[in-house]
FIBA-616076 format. One record per residue (C-alpha): residue in one letter; residue number from 0; x, y, z. Coordinates in steps of 0.1 Angstrom, whole numbers, plus 5000, padded with zeros to 4 digits. Layout:
// FIBA-616076
<rec res="a" n="NUM" u="X" v="Y" w="Z"/>
...
//
This chain:
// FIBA-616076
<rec res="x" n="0" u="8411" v="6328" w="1491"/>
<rec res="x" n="1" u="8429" v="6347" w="1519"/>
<rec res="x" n="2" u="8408" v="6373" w="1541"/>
<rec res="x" n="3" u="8421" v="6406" w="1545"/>
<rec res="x" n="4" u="8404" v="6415" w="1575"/>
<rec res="x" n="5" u="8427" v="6404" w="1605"/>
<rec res="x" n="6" u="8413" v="6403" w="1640"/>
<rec res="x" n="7" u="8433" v="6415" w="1675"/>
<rec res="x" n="8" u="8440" v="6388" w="1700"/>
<rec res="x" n="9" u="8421" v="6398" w="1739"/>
<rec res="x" n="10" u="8416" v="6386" w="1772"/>
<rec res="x" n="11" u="8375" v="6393" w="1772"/>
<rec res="x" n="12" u="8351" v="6381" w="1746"/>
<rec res="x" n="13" u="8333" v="6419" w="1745"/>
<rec res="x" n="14" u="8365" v="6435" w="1737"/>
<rec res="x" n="15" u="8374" v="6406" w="1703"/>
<rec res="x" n="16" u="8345" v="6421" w="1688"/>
<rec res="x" n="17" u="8358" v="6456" w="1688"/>
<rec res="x" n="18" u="8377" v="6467" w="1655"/>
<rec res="x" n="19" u="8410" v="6468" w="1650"/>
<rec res="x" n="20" u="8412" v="6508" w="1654"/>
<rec res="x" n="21" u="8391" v="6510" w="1686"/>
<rec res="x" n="22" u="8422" v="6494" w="1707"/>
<rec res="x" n="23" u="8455" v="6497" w="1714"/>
<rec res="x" n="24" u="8476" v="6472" w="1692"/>
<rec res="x" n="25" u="8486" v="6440" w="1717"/>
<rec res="x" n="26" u="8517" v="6420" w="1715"/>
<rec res="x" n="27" u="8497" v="6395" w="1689"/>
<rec res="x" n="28" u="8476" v="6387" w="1663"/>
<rec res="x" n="29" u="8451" v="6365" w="1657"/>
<rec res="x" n="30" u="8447" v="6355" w="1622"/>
<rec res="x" n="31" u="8421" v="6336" w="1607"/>
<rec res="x" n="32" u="8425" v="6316" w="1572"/>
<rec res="x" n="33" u="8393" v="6306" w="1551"/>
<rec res="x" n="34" u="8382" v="6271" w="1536"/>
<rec res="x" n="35" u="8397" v="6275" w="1495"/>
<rec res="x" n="36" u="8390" v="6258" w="1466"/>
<rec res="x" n="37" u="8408" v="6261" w="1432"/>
<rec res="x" n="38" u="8404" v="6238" w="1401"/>
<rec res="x" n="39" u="8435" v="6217" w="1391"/>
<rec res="x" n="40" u="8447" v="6215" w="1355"/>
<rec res="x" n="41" u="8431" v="6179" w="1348"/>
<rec res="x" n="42" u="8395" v="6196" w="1357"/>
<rec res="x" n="43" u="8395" v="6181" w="1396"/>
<rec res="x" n="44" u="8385" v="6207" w="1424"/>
<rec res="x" n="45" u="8410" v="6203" w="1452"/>
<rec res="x" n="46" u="8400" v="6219" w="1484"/>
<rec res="x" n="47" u="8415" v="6231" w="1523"/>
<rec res="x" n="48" u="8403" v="6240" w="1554"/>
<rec res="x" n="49" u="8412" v="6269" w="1573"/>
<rec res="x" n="50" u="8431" v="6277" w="1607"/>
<rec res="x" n="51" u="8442" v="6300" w="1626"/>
<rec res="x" n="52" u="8471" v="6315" w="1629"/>
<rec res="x" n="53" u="8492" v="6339" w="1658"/>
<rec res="x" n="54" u="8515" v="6360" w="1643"/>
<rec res="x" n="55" u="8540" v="6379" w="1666"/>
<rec res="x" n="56" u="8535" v="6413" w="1664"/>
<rec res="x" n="57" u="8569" v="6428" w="1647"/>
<rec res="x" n="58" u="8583" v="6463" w="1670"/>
<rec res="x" n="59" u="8608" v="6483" w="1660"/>
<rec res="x" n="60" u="8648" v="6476" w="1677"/>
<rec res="x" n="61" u="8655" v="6502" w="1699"/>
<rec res="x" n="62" u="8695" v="6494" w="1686"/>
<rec res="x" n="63" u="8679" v="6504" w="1651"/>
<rec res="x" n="64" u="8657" v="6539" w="1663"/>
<rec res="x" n="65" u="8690" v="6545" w="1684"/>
<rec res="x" n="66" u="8716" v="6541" w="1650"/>
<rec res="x" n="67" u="8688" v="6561" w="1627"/>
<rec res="x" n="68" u="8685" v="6591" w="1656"/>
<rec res="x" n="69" u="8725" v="6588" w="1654"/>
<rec res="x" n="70" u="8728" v="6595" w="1618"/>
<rec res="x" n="71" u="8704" v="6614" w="1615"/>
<rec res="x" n="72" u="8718" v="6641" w="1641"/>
<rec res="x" n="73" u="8752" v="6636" w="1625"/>
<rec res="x" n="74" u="8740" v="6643" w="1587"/>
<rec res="x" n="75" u="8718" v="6680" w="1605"/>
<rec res="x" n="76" u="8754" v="6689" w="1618"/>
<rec res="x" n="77" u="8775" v="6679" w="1584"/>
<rec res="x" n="78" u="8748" v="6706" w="1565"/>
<rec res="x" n="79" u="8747" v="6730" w="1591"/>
<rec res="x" n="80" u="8787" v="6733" w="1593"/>
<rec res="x" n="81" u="8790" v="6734" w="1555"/>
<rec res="x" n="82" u="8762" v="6763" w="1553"/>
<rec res="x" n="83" u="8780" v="6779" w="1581"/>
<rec res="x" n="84" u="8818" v="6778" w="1561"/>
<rec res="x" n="85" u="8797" v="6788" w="1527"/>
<rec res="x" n="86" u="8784" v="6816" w="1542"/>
<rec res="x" n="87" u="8817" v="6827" w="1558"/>
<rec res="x" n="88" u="8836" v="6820" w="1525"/>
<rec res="x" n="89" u="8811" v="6844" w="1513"/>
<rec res="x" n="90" u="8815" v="6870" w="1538"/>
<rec res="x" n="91" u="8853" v="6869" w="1531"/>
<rec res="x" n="92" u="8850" v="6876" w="1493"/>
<rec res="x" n="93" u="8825" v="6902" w="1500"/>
<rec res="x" n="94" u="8846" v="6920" w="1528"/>
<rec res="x" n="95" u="8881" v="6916" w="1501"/>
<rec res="x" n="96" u="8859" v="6928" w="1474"/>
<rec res="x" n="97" u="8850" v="6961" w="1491"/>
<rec res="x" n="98" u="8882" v="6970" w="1503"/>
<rec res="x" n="99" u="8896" v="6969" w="1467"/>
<rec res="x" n="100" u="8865" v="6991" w="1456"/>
<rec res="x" n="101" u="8873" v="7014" w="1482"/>
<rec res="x" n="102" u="8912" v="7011" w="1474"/>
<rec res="x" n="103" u="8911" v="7018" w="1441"/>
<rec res="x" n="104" u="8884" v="7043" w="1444"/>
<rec res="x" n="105" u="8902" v="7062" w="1470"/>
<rec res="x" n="106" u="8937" v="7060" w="1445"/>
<rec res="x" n="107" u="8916" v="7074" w="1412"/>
<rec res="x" n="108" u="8906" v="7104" w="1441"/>
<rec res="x" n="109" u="8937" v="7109" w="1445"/>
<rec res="x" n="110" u="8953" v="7106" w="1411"/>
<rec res="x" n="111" u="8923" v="7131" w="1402"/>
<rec res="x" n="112" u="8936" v="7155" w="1425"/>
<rec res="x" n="113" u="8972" v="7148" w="1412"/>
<rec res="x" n="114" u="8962" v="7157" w="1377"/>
<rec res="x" n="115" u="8946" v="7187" w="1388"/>
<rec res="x" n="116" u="8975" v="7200" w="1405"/>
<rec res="x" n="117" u="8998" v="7190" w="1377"/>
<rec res="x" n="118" u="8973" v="7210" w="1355"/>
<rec res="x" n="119" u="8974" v="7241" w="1375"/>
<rec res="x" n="120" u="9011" v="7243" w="1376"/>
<rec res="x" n="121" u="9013" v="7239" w="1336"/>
<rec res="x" n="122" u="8985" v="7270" w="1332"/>
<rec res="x" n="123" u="9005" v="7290" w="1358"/>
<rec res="x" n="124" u="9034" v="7286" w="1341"/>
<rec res="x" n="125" u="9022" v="7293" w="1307"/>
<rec res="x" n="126" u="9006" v="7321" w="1317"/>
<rec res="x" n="127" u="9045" v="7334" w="1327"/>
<rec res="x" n="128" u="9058" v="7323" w="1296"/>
<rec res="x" n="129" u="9029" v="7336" w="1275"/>
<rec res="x" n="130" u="9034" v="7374" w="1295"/>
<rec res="x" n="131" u="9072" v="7368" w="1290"/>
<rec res="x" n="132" u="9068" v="7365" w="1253"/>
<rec res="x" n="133" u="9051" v="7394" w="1248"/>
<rec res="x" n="134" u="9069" v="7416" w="1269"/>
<rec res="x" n="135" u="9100" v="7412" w="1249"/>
<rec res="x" n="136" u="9079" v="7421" w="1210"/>
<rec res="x" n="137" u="9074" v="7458" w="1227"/>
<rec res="x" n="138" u="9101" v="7479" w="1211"/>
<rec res="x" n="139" u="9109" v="7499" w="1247"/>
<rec res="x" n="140" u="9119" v="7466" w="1256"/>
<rec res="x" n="141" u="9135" v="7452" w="1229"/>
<rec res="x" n="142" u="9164" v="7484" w="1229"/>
<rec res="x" n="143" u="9156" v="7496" w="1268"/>
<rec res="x" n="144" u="9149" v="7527" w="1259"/>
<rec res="x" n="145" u="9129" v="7551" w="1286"/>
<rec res="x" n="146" u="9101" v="7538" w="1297"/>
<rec res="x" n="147" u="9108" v="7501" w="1303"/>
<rec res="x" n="148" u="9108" v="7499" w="1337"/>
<rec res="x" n="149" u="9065" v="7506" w="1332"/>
<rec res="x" n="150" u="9061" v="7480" w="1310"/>
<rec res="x" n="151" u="9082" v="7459" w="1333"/>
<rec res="x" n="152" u="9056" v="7470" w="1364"/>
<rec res="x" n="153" u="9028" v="7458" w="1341"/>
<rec res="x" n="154" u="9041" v="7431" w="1333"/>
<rec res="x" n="155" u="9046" v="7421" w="1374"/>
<rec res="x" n="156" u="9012" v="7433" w="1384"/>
<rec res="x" n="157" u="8996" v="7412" w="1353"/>
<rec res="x" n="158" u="9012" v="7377" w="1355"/>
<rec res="x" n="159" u="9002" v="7355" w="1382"/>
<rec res="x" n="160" u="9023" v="7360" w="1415"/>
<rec res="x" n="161" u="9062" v="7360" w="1411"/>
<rec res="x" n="162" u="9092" v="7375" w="1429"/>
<rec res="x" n="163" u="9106" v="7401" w="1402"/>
<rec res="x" n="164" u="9122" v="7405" w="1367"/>
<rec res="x" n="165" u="9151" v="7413" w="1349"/>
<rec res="x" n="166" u="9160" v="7430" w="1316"/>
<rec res="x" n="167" u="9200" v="7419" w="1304"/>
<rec res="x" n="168" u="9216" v="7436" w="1277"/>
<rec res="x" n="169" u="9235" v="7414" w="1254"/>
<rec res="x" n="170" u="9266" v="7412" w="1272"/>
<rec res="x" n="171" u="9249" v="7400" w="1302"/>
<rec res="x" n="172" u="9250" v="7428" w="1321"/>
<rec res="x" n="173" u="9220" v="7433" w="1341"/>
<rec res="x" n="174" u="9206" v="7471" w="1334"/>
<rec res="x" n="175" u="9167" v="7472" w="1349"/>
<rec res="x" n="176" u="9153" v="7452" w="1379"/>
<rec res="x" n="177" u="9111" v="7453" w="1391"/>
<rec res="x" n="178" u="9110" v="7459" w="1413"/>
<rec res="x" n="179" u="9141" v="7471" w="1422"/>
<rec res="x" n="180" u="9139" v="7485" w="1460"/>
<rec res="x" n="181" u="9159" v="7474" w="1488"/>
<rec res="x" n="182" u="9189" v="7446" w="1480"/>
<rec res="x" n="183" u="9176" v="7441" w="1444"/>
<rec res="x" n="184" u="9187" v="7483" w="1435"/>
<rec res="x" n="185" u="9220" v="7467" w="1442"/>
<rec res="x" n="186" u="9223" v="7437" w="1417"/>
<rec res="x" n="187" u="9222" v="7467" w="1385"/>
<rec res="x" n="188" u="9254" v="7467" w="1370"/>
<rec res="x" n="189" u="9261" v="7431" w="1377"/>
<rec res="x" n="190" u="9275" v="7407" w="1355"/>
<rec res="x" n="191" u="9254" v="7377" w="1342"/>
<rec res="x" n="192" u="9272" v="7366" w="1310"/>
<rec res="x" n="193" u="9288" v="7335" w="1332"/>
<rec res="x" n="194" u="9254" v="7320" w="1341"/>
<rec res="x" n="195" u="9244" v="7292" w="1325"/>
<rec res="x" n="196" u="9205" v="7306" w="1318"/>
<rec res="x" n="197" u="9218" v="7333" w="1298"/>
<rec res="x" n="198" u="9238" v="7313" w="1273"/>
<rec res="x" n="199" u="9217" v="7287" w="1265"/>
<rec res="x" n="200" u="9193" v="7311" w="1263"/>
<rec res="x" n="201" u="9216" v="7328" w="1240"/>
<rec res="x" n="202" u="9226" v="7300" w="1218"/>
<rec res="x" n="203" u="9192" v="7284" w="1211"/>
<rec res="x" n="204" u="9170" v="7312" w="1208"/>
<rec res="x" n="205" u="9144" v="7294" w="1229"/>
<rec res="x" n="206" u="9128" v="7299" w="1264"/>
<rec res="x" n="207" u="9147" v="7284" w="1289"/>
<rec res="x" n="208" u="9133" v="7273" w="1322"/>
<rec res="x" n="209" u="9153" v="7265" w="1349"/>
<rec res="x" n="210" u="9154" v="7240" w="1377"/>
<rec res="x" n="211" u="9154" v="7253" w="1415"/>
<rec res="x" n="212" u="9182" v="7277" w="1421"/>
<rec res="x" n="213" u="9193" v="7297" w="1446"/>
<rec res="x" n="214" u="9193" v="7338" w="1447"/>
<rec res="x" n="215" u="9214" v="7361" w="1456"/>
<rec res="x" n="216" u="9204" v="7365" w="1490"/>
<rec res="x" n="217" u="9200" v="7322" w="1491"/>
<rec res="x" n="218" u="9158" v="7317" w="1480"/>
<rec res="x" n="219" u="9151" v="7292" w="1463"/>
<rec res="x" n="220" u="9136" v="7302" w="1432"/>
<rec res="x" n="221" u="9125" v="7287" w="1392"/>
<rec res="x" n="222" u="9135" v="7313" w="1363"/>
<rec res="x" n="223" u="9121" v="7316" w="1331"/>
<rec res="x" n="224" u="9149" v="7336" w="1305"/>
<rec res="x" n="225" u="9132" v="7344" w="1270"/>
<rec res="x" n="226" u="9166" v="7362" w="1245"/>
<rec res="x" n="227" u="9151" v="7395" w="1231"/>
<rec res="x" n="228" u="9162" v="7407" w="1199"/>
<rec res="x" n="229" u="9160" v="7431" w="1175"/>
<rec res="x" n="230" u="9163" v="7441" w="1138"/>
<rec res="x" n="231" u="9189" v="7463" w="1121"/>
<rec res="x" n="232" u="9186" v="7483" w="1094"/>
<rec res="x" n="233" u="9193" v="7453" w="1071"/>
<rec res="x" n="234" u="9162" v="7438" w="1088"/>
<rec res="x" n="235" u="9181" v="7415" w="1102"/>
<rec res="x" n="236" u="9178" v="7399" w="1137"/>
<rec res="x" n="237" u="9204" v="7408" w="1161"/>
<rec res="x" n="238" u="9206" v="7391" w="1200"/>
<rec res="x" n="239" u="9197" v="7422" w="1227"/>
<rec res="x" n="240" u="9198" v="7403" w="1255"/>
<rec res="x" n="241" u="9173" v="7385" w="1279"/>
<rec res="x" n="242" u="9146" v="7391" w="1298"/>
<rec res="x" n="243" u="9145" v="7369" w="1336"/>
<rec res="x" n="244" u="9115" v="7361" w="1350"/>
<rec res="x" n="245" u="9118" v="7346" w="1387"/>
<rec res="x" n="246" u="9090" v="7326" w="1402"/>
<rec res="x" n="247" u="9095" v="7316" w="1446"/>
<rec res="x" n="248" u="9086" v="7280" w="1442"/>
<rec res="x" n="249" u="9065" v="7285" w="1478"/>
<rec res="x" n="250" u="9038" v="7302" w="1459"/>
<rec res="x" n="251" u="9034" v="7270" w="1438"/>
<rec res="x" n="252" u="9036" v="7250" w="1468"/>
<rec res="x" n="253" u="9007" v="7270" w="1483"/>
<rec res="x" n="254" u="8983" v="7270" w="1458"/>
<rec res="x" n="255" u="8987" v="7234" w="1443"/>
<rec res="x" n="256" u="9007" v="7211" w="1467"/>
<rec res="x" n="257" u="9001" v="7216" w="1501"/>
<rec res="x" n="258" u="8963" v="7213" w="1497"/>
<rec res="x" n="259" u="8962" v="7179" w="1485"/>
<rec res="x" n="260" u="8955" v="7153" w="1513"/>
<rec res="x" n="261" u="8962" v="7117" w="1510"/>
<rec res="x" n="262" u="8943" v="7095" w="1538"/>
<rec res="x" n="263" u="8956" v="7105" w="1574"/>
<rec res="x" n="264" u="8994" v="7102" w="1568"/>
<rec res="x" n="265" u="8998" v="7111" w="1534"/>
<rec res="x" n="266" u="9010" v="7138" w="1516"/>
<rec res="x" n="267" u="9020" v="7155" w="1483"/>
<rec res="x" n="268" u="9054" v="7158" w="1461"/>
<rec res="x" n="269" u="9067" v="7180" w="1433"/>
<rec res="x" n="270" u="9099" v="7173" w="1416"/>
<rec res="x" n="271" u="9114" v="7186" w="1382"/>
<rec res="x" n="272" u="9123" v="7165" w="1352"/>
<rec res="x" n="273" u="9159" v="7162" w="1372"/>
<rec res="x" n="274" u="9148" v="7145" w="1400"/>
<rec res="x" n="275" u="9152" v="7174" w="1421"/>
<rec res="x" n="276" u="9124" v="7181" w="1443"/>
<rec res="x" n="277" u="9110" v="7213" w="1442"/>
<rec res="x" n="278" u="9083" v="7209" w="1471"/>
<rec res="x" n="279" u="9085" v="7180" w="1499"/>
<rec res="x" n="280" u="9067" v="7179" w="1533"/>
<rec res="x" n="281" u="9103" v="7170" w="1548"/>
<rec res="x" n="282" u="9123" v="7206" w="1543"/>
<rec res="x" n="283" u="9157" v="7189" w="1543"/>
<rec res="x" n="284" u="9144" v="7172" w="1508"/>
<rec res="x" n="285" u="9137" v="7200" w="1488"/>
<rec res="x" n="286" u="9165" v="7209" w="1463"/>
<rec res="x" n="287" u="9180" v="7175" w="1468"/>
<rec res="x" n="288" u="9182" v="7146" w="1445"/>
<rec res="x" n="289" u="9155" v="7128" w="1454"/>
<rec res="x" n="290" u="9163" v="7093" w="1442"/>
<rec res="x" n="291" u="9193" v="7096" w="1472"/>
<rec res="x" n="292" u="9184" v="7119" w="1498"/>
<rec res="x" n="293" u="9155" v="7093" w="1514"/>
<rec res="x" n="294" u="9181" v="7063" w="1517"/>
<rec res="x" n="295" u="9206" v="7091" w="1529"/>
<rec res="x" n="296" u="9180" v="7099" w="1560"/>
<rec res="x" n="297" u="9163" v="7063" w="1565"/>
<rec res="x" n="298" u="9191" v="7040" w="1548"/>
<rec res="x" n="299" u="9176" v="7006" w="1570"/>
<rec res="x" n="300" u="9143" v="7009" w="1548"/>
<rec res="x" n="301" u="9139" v="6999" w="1509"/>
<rec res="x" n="302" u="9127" v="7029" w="1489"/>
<rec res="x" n="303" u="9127" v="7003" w="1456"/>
<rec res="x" n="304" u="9089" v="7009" w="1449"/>
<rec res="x" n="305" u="9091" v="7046" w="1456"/>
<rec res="x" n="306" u="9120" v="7049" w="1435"/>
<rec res="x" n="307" u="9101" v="7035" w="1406"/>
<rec res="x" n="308" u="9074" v="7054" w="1408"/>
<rec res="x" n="309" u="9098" v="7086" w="1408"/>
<rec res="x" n="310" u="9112" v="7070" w="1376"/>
<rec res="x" n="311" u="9079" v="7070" w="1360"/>
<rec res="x" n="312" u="9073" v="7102" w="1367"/>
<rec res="x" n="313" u="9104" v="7113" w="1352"/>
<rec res="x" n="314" u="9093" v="7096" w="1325"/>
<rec res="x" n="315" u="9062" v="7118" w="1322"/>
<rec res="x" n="316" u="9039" v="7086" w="1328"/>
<rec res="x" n="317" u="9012" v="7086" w="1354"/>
<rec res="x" n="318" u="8990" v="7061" w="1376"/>
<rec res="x" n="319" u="8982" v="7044" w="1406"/>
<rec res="x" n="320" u="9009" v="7022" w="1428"/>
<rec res="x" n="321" u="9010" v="7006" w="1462"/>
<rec res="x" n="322" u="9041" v="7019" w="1487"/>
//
């Protein structure tokens, strides 16, 4: 049998009795091979001397450390460039992602405010219209007997803030004004049965508000006309006339527009169910159509996405939309 022990080749007979781990390894080896026997198949016993043998010791290529150290540095590159991209990749969806959170938080915001302004104009209206419809059940006011003008003042001083109003008889003839100093004393007597407020007023019995229109002495203003009438002895109801309510469209603009904010540049919009605007940071807008009067004043740009977000309005929708 073979012997595993395997002894180290050396120039001095005290160091080839060392062991193998005592020294440093030399260039060969010394291997010695025992006498064996073995038994053949027919019973014999065959056996062979031993010899020795000098093995070259085997050493790495310096070709082969050189191609391993090679592909080695290549393959810690490969993963370090492909962490590197995966991490960026990552950074970009992150960054993209927070800019739409912020986006769309910042457009609720302002929608929010939107809604709230919107809301504000509706009560201050209605609180008009609700003053407006009671005025005209008082019986002084219903036949303009003495005494109106004072339900008139209370009226004015009750409602939220407006510019004055009017009591028409049926013909259309305007016969008290609050309040009625300075140019105003001088519109009593006038004749109103021409303007387009009073008839359809007239004819459908209904209040009638009106888009922005301009005064006497050229103010912009929003009217609300409510008929008045009264019963004869038949107890029948007759048509008596109006009463005009007229509202400066600045005071709106004051206490629900103008506040709201949009980012650094942006600003708020009111417009009527005409497409008229009623309140516009530009002042050349306001009372102009405003599907028109922006490619009127800035004709090189394309106003397509504004313009159909106006529609949508119009259409008494609401929501977010990129310009």
């Amino acid at each position: 049998m073979r012997f595993i022990p395997t002894l180290r080749y050396s120039n001095t007979p005290q160091m080839r009795r060392k062991s193998f781990q005592e020294h440093a390894s030399p260039k060969f080896w010394i291997r010695p091979y025992c006498k064996s026997r073995h038994v053949r198949k027919d019973g014999s016993v065959a056996e062979s001397s031993g010899k020795w043998e000098t093995l070259r010791k085997k050493t790495p290529s310096p070709k082969r450390e050189k191609g391993f150290s090679a592909r080695r540095y290549v393959l810690v590159i490969g993963i370090t460039v492909a962490i590197i991209a995966v991490t960026i990749c990552i950074g970009i969806r992150n960054y993209r992602e927070a800019v739409w959170l912020s986006t769309e938080q910042f457009n609720q915001q302002q929608l929010i405010l939107a809604r709230s302004a919107a809301t504000g104009i509706d009560n201050y209206v209605a609180g008009v219209y609700d003053d407006l419809q009671t005025l005209s059940h008082f019986p002084i006011v219903q036949r303009m007997q003495p005494g109106i003008l004072e339900y008139m003042e209370l009226f004015y001083k009750g409602t939220p803030v407006q510019t004055s109003s009017r009591r028409l008889d049926k013909n259309g003839t305007l016969r008290f004004i609050y309040p009625q100093e300075g140019w105003r004393k001088d519109l009593i007597g006038l004749d109103y049965s021409q303007d387009a407020l009073f008839q359809e007023a007239k004819e459908t019995g209904q209040v009638v508000i009106s888009g922005l229109i301009i005064n006497e002495i050229g103010k912009r203003r929003i009217r609300l006309v409510k008929p008045v009438y009264i019963e004869d002895e038949k107890e029948a109801r007759e048509f008596n006339g109006v009463i005009v309510c007229s509202i400066n469209p600045d005071i709106l603009v004051d206490l629900y527009v103008s506040p709201i904010i949009s980012g650094e540049t942006g600003y708020a919009w009111l417009m009527n169910e005409d497409g008229i605007f009623l309140a516009h940071r530009e002042e050349a807008f306001v009372g102009q159509e405003a599907f028109s009067v922006r490619q009127e004043k800035n004709s090189e740009l394309s106003h397509d996405a504004i313009n159909q977000i106006q529609g949508q309005m119009m259409a008494g929708e609401e929501g977010v939309s990129p310009i």
